[in-house]
C-alpha positions as CSV (number, residue, x, y, z in Angstrom):
1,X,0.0,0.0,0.0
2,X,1.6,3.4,-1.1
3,X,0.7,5.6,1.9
4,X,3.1,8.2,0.8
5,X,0.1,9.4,-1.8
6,X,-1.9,10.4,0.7
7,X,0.3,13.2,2.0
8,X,1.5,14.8,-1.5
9,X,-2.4,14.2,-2.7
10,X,-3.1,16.4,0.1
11,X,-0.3,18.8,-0.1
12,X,-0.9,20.0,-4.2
13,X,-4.9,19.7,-4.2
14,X,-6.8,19.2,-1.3
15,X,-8.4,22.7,-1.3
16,X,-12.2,21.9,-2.1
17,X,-13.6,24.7,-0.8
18,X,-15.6,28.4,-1.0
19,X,-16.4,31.8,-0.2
20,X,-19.8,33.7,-1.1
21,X,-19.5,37.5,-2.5
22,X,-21.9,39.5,-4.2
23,X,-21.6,42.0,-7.0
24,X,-17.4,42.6,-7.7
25,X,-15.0,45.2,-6.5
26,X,-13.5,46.9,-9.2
27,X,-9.1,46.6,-9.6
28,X,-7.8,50.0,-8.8
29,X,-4.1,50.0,-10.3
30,X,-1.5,50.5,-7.3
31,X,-3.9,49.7,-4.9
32,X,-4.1,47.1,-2.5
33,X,-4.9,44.6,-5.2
34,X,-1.6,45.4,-6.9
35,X,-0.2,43.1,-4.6
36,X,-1.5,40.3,-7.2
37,X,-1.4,42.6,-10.6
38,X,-3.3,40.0,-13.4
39,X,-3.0,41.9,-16.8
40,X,-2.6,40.2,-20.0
41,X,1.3,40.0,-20.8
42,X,1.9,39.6,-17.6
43,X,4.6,36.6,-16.7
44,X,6.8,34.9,-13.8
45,X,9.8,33.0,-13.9
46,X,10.4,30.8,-10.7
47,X,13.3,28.7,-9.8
48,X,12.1,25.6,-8.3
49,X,14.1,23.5,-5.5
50,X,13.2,20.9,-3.5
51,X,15.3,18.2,-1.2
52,X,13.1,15.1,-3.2
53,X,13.6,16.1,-6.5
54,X,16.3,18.1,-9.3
55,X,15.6,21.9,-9.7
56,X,13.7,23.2,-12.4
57,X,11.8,26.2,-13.3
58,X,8.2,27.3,-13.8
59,X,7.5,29.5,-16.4
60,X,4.2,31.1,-15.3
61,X,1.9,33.5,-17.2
62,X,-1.4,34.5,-18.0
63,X,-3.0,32.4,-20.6
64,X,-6.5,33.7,-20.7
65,X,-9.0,36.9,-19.2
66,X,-12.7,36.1,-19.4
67,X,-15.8,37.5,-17.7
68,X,-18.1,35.2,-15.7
69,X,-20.8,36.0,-13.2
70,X,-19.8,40.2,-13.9
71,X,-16.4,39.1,-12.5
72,X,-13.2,38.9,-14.6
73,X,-11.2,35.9,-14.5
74,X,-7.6,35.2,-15.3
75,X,-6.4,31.7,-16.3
76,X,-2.8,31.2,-15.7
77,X,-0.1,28.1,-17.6
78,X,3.1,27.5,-17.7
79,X,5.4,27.4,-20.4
80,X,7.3,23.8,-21.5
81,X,6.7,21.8,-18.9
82,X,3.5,21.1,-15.9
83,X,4.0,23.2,-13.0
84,X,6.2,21.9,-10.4
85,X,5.8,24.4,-7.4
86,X,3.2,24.4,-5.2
87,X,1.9,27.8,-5.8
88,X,2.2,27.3,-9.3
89,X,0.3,24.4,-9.2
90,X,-2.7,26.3,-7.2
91,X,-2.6,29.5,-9.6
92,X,-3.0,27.1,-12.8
93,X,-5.4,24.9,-12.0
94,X,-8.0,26.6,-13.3
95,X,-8.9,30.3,-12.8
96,X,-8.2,33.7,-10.0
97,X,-9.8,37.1,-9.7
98,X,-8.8,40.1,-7.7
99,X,-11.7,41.3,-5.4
100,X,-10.9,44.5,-3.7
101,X,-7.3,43.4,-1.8
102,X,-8.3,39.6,-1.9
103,X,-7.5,37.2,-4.4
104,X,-9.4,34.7,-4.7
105,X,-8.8,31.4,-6.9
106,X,-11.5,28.8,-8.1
107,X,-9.4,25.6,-9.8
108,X,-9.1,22.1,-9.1
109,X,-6.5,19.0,-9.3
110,X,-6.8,15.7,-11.0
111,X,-4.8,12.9,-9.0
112,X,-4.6,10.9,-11.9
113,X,-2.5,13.3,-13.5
114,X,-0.4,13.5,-11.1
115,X,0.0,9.9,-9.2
116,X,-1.1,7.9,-11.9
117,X,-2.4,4.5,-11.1
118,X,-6.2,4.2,-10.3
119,X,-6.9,7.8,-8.8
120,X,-7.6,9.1,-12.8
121,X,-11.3,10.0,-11.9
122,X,-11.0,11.6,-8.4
123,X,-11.0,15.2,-8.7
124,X,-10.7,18.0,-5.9
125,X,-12.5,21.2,-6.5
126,X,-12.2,24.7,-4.8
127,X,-14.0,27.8,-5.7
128,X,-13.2,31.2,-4.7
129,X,-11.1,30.0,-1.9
130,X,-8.9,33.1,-0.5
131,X,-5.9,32.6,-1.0
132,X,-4.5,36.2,0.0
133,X,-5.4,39.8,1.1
134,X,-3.6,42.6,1.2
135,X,-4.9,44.3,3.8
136,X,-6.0,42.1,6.8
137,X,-3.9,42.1,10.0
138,X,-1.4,39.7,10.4
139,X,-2.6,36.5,12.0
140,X,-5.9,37.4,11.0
141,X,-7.9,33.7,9.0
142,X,-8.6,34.7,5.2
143,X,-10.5,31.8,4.8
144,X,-10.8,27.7,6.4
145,X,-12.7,24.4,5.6
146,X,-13.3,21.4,7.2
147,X,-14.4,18.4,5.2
148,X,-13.4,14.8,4.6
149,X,-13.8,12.2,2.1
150,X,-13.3,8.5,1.9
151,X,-11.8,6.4,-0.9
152,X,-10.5,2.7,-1.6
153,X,-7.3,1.9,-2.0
154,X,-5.4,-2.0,-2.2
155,X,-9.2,-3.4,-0.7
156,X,-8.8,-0.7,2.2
157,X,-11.5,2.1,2.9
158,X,-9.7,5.3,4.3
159,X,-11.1,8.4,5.5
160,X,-9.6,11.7,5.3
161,X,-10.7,14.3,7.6
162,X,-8.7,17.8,7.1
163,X,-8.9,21.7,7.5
164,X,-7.5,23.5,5.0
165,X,-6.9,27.5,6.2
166,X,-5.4,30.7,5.0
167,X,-4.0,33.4,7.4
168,X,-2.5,36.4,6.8
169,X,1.1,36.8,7.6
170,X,4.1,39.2,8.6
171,X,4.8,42.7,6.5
172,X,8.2,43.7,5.6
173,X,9.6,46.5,4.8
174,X,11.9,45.4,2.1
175,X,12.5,41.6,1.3
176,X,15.6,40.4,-0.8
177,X,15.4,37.4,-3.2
178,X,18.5,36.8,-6.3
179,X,19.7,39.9,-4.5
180,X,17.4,41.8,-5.7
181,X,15.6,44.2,-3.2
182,X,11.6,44.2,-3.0
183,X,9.8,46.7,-1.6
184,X,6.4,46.8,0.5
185,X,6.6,42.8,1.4
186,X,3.1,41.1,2.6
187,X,2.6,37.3,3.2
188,X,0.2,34.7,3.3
189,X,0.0,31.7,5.0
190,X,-1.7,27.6,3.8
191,X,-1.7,25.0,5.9
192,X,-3.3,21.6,6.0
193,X,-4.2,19.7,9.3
194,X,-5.7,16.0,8.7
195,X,-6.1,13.0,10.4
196,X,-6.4,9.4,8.2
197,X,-8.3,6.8,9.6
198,X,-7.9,3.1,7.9
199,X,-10.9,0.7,8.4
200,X,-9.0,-2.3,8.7
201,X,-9.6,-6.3,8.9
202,X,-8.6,-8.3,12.1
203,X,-9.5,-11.5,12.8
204,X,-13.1,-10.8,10.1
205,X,-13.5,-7.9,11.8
206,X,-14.0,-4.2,10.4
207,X,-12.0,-2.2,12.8
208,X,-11.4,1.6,11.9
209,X,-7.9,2.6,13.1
210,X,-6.1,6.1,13.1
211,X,-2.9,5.8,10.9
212,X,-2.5,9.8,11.8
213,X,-3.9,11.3,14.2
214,X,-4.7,14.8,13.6
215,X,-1.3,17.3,12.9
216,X,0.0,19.8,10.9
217,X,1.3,18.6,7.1
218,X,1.0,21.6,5.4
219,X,2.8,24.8,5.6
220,X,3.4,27.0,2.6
221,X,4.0,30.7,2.8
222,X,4.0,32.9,0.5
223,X,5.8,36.3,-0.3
224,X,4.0,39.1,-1.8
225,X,5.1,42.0,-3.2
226,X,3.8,45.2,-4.4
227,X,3.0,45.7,-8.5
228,X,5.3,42.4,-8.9
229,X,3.1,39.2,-7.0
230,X,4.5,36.5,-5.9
231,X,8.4,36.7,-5.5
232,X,8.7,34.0,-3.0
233,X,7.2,30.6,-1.8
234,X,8.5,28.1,0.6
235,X,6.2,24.9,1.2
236,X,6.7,22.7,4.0
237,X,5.2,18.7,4.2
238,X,5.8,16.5,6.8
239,X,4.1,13.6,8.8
240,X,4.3,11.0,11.5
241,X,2.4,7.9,11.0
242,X,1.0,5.7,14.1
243,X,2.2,1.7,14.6
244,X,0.0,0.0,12.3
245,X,-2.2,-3.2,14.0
246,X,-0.9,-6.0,12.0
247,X,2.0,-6.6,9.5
248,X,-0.4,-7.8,6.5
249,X,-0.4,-4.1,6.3
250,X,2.7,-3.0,4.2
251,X,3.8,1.0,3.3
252,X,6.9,1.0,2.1
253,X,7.4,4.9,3.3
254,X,9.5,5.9,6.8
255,X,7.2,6.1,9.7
256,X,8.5,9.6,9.7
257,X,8.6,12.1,6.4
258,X,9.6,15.5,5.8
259,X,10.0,17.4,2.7
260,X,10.5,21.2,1.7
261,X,10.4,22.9,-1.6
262,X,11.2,26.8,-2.7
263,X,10.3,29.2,-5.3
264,X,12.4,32.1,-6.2
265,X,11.4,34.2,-8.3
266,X,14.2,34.7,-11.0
267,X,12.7,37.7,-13.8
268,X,8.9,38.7,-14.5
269,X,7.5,41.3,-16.9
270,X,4.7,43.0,-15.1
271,X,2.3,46.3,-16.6
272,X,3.7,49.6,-14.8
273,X,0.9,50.2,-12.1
274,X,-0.4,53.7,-11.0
């Protein structure tokens, strides 16, 4: 049984849910919602590292404006090659608007796509989550959701019960990344906490058993910077799995993981804001 699924499946899409707003706030260049500037032309280049996996880059830009609902929505893509980084993997999954300081992203991830195997028609969906805003408080919750959902896997039925929350993070002053010197720095904060629960068979008995227990896998902040975006991301996922109740029960993964990942942005071509 790959277990090690779970906690990546959870890490790049496990986002499904949403926000309500009425009517839409229009973008006021070199306002708040410069912070996220989504103009046609616009484009990213991120170095991607991570201690599982060889550096790369994601070449990110905006693929596509439309109107929906009397809000405009940007589509985003990257160039070459499927997004690697977290937050490029959020951004392109399907489609972000600017609300006033918020940004807000509706998308969703197919874990065939990216697992392979049998997971082809499972699908998680968010809509309007928000993802940042430029000006709440720090520590102040953008937006949270708690849900689960259940699945087979190798004949075994596990649950997943998570919350998936955005808070707003630390201001800086200045923030330097390929020594070059940003200005006007916000951040925001996504985490993950789940707990798995197995429903396994001893002695002809359904028994459900915690292979988690409830922690923190997720932490991914994000850098922010005025009329640029995104300049920075750092994703952290890690996990501790309990003793499992019988040995018929193989995952070949340590009882113990811990991964982190960066993306830096390296050059960008963004529309001079007012």
């Amino acid at each position: 049984m790959k277990t090690k699924f779970l906690f990546l499946f959870l890490a790049l899409g496990l986002m499904s849910c949403s926000s309500d707003e009425s009517g839409s706030t229009p973008i006021i260049p070199g306002g708040d919602n410069a912070y996220f500037p989504q103009d046609d032309g616009n484009y990213w280049v991120y170095d991607v590292n991570s201690d599982q996996a060889p550096a790369t880059r994601d070449s990110l830009y905006i693929s596509e404006t439309t109107q929906q609902n009397g809000y405009t929505y940007h589509s985003y893509a990257t160039q070459n090659n499927m997004p690697v980084g977290f937050y490029s993997r959020i951004i392109t999954s399907g489609k972000s608007r600017n609300s006033g300081a918020k940004v807000m992203i509706t998308g969703g991830l197919n874990a065939g796509e990216i697992f392979g195997g049998g997971l082809g028609e499972l699908d998680i969906n968010f809509e309007d989550f928000v993802f940042f805003d430029a000006s709440a408080n720090p520590g102040k919750t953008l937006d949270s959701k708690s849900d689960s959902f259940s699945f087979p896997y190798n004949d075994i039925d596990f649950k997943i019960d998570y919350i998936l929350s955005t808070t707003s993070g630390q201001s800086f002053p200045t923030y330097t990344v390929n020594d070059v010197v940003y200005e006007n720095i916000k951040t925001s904060i996504v985490s993950v906490k789940a707990k798995i629960t197995a429903t396994v068979l001893l002695f002809g008995i359904e028994i459900p058993y915690v292979i988690m227990n409830q922690q923190d896998i997720i932490l991914s902040t994000q850098y922010y910077a005025k009329n640029v975006g995104v300049i920075f991301a750092e994703t952290n996922i890690q996990y501790h799995l309990n003793e499992l109740p019988s040995t018929d029960i193989e995952i070949p993964v340590p009882q113990d993981f811990e991964t982190s990942a960066t993306e830096t942005l390296d050059l960008y071509v963004v529309q001079a804001q007012n």
